[in-house]
C-alpha positions in Angstrom: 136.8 122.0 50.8 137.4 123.6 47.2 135.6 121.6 44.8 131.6 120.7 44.5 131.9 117.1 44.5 133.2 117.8 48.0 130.2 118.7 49.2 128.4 115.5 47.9 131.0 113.3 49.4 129.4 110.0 50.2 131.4 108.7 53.4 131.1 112.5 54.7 127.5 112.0 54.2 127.6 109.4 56.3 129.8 110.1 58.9 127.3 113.4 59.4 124.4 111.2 59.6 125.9 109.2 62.1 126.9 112.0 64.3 122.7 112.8 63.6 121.8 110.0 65.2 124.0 109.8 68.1 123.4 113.3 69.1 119.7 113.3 68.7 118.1 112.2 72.0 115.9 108.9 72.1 112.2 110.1 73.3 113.2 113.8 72.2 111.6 115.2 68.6 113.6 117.6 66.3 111.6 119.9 63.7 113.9 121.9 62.0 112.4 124.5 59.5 114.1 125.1 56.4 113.0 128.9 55.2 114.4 128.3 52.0 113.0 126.9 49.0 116.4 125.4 47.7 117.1 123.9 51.0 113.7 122.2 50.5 115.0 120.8 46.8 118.1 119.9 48.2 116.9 117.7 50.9 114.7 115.7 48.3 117.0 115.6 45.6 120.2 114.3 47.8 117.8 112.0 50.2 118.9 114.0 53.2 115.7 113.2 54.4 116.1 109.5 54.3 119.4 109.6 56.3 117.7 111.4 59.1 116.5 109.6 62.4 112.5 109.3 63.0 112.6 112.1 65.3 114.3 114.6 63.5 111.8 116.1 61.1 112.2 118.7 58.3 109.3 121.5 58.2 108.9 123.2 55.0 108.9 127.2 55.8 107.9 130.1 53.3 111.2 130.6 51.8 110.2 130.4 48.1 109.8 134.3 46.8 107.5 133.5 43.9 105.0 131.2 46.1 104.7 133.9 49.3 103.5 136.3 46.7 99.8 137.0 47.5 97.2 136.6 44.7 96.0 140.0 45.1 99.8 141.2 43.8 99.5 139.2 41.0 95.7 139.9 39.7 97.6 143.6 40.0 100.5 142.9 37.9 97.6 141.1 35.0 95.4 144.5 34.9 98.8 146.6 34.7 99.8 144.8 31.6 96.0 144.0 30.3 94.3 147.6 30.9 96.8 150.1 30.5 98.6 148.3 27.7 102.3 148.8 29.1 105.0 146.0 28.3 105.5 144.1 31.5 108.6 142.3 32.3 109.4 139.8 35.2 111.0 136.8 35.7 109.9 133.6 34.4 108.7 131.7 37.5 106.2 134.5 37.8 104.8 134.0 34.4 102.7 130.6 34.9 101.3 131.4 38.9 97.7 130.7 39.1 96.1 134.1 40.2 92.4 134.5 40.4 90.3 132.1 38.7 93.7 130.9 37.5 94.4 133.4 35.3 98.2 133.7 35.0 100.7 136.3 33.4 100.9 133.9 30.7 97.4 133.4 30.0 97.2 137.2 29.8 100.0 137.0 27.2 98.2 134.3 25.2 95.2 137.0 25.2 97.4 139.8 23.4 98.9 141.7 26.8 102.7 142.4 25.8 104.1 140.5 28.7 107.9 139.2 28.2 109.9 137.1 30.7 113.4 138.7 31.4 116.5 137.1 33.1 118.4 140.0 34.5 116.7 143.8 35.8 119.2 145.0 32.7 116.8 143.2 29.9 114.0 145.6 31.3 116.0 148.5 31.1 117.2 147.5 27.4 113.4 147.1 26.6 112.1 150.4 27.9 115.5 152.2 25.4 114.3 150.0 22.7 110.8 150.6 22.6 110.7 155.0 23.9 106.8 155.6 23.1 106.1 152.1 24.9 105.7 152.2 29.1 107.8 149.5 30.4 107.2 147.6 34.0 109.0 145.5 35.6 107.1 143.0 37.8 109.7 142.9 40.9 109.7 140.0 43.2 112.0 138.4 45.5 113.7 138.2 48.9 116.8 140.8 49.8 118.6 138.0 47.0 117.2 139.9 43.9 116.5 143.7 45.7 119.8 145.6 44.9 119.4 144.8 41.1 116.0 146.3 41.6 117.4 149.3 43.4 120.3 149.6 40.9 118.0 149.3 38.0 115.9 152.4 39.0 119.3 154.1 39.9 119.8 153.8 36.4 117.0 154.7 34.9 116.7 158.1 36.4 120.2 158.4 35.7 119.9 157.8 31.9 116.5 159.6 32.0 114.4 157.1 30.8 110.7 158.3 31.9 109.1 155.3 30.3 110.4 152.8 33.0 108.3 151.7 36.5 109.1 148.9 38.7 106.0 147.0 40.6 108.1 146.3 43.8 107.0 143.0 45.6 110.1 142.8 47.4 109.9 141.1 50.6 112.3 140.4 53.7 112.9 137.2 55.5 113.5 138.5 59.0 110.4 139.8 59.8 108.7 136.5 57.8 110.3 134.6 60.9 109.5 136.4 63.7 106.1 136.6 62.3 106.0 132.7 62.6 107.1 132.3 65.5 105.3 135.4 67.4 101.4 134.7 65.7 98.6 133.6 67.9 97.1 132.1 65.2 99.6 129.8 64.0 100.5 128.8 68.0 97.1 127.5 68.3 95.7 126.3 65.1 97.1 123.4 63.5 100.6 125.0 63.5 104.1 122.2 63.7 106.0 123.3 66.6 109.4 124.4 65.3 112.5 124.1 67.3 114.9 125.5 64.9 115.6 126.8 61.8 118.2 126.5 58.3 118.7 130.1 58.0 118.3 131.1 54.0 121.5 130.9 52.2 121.8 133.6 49.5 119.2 136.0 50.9 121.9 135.9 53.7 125.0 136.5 51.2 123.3 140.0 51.3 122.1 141.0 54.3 124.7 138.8 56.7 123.7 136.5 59.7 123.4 139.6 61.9 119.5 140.2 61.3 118.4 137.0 63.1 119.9 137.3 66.2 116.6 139.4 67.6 114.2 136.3 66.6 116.8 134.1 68.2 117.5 135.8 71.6 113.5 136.2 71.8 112.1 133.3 70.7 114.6 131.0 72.0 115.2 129.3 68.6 118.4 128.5 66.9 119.3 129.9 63.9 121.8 128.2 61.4 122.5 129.7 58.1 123.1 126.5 55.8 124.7 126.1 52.0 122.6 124.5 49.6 124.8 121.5 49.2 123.5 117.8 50.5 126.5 118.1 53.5 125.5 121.3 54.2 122.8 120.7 54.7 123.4 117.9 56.8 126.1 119.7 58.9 123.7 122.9 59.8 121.1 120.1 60.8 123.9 118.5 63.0 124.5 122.2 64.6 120.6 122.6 65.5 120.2 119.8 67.0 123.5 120.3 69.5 122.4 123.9 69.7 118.9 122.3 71.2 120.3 119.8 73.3 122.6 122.4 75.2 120.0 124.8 75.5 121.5 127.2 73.4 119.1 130.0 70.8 122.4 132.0 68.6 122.7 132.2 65.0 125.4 130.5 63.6 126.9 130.6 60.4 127.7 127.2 58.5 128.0 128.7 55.3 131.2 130.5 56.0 132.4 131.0 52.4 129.8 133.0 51.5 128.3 134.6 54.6 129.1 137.0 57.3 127.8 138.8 59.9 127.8 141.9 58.4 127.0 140.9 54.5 127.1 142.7 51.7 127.6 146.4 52.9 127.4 147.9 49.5 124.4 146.3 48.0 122.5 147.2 51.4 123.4 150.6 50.9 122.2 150.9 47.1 119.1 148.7 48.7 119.1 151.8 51.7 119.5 154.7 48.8 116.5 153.8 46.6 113.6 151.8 48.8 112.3 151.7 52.4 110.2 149.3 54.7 106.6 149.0 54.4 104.8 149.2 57.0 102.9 146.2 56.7 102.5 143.7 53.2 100.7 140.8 52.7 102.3 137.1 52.8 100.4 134.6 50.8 99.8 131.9 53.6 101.3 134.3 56.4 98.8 137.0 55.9 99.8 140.8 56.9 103.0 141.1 58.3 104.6 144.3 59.8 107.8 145.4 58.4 108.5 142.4 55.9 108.5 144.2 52.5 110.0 147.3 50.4 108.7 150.0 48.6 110.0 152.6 46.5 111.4 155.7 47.9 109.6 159.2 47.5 112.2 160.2 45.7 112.0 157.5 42.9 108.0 158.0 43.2 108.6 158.7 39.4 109.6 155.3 38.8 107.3 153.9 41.2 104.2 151.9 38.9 101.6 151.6 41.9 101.5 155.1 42.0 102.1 156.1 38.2 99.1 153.3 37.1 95.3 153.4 38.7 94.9 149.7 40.1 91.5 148.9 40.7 89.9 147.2 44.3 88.6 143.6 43.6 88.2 140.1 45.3 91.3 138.2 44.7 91.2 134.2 46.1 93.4 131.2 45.7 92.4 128.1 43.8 89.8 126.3 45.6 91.0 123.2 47.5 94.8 124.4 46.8 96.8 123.9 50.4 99.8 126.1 49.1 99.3 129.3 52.0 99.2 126.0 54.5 102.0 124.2 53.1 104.2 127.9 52.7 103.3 127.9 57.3 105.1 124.7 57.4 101.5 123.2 59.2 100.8 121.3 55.7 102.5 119.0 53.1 102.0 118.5 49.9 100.8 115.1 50.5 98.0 117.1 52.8 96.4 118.7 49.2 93.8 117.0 47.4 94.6 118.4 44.7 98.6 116.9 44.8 99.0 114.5 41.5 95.5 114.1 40.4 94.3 118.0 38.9 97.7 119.9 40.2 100.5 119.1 38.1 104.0 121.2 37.0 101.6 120.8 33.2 98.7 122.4 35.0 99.5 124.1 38.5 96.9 125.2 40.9 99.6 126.8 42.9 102.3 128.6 43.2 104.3 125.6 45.2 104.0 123.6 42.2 104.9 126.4 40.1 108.4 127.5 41.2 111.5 125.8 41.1 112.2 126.2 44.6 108.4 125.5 45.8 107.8 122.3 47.9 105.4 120.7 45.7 107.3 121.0 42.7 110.3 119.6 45.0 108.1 116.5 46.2 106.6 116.0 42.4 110.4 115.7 41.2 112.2 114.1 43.5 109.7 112.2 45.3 106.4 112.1 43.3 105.4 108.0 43.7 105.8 108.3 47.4 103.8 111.4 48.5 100.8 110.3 45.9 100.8 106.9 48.0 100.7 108.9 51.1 97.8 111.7 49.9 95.9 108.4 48.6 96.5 106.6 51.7 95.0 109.2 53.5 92.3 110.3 51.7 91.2 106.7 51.8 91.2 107.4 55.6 89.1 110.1 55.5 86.6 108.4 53.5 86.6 105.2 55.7 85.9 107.6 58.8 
């Protein structure tokens, strides 16, 4: 395939689904985790859902950067811009998040905090040359996808000498966000959908290859398939899964061969390498502390390092009452689960960050299937009040 409309081919489509159905076995169930967000968006948008059997069942995973990011983080990045009157820059998804008592970036801009949205780690640096008597942070957030601009941006700064420039680094790393899953007493015996497979993220893997999952495969027993973002990608890494589960097999493989390999991006993981290092442990909105699964700055870029260069006071941070997004982001809950769905959580007003981002399952459902899931969440609460 070379084109795009390739990829949304309609008889494809349903030869794939076809070969769904045959292989998936009559009195077996299928739940298939997608990690990421657009996967989630793509399903919806394309009716991939629709064209699956009843048994083979998509689970939404945590795979939307902006969503994971805990409250705490966020009240952080309001009194960085609000109490020590620096510019702060991030990205625009960031900008409307709910934080405590739903106070958002945005908010904090509307009450006289300098806070501008940015599109590349380049429009911070510009900001911080334009503006020398001014501190300038940039708010970073993001899977391995958006870490080596981060990396290359405080490469640059130190290199041009600009003391006026601090990143708040939020990055955070898939790998350890699946074993975590998978491995966590509490999610085994709560309320927790057993998963039986996972869609591998697509562009986080353009960066760090296919190579990292093999551990959480090989333990776990799980298969792993790293899927495009297109309908019959989808589609086709749902087809491997299931063949995967049927045989007995657990391996990561690769459907989205022209961009991935094993390997990935060896120079971006060594710019990554040269300027942070693993955490120790870091909060997942939803997932709660999990070892290994973030990035902080290097001791040797301390200078440039804003947790340490700005006091942050202790508080209470909380989520919106009533808001199911830390459920929905375990893949145990659906947006047709929250109360709040449709009737007070709206992209116009959001509670949560999953109604916030563009690649968060409740903006995904309120798009591309908005009618149906408020039928459902009225359906059931109408159950709940009957019992």
């Amino acid at each position: 395939m070379k084109y795009i409309d390739e990829f949304r081919d309609r008889e494809l489509a349903k030869s794939i689904a076809a070969a769904i159905r045959q292989e998936a076995q009559a009195g077996r169930s299928y739940n298939i985790m997608e990690f990421c967000g657009g996967h989630t968006h793509a399903i919806f948008r394309y009716g991939v859902k629709d064209l699956m059997p009843d048994n083979v069942q998509f689970v939404h995973g945590p795979g939307c950067p902006v969503c994971v990011l805990p409250v705490r983080r966020l009240d952080d990045a309001v009194e960085i811009a609000e109490r020590h009157g620096v510019i702060l820059c991030t990205y625009g998804d960031m900008m409307r998040v709910p934080g405590t008592k739903q106070r958002s970036l945005i908010r904090a801009k509307a009450d006289g905090a300098d806070i501008r949205m940015i599109y590349s780690t380049m429009d911070a640096l510009k900001i911080a040359r334009n503006n020398p008597n001014r501190e300038v942070v940039f708010f970073a957030i993001g899977f391995e996808t958006t870490t080596p601009p981060t990396a290359v941006a405080i490469k640059k700064a130190r290199a041009e000498g600009l003391t006026n420039f601090s990143v708040f680094c939020n990055h955070v790393l898939t790998p350890a966000a699946i074993t975590h899953i998978l491995s966590s007493p509490e999610l085994a015996q709560s309320e927790a959908v057993r998963i039986d497979g996972f869609l591998g993220p697509s562009h986080v893997s353009s960066v760090i290859g296919s190579a990292p999952y093999e551990p959480a495969a090989a333990i776990f027993r799980k298969p792993v398939v790293i899927a495009g973002f297109e309908p019959l990608d989808v589609m086709q890494s749902a087809l491997m899964v299931i063949r995967q589960i049927n045989s007995g097999r657990h391996e990561v493989e690769n459907e989205y061969t022209r961009v991935v390999t094993r390997e990935g991006n060896s120079k971006a993981q060594a710019i990554v390498a040269e300027v942070l290092e693993v955490r120790e442990t870091f909060e997942w909105r939803g997932l709660g502390s999990v070892p290994d699964s973030a990035l902080k700055i290097r001791e040797v870029f301390a200078g440039f390092d804003a947790e340490k260069r700005f006091d942050i006071s202790a508080k209470q941070s909380r989520e919106v009452k009533s808001c199911e997004c830390p459920a929905i982001l375990r893949g145990v809950k659906k947006p047709s689960d929250c109360k709040l769905f449709g009737t007070v959580c709206t992209p116009d007003n959001p509670m949560g960050a999953c109604m916030v981002s563009s690649e968060g399952a409740c903006a995904a459902y309120w798009t591309y299937a908005r009618h149906q899931t408020l039928a459902e969440a009225s359906k059931k609460r109408g159950s709940e009040a009957a019992a």
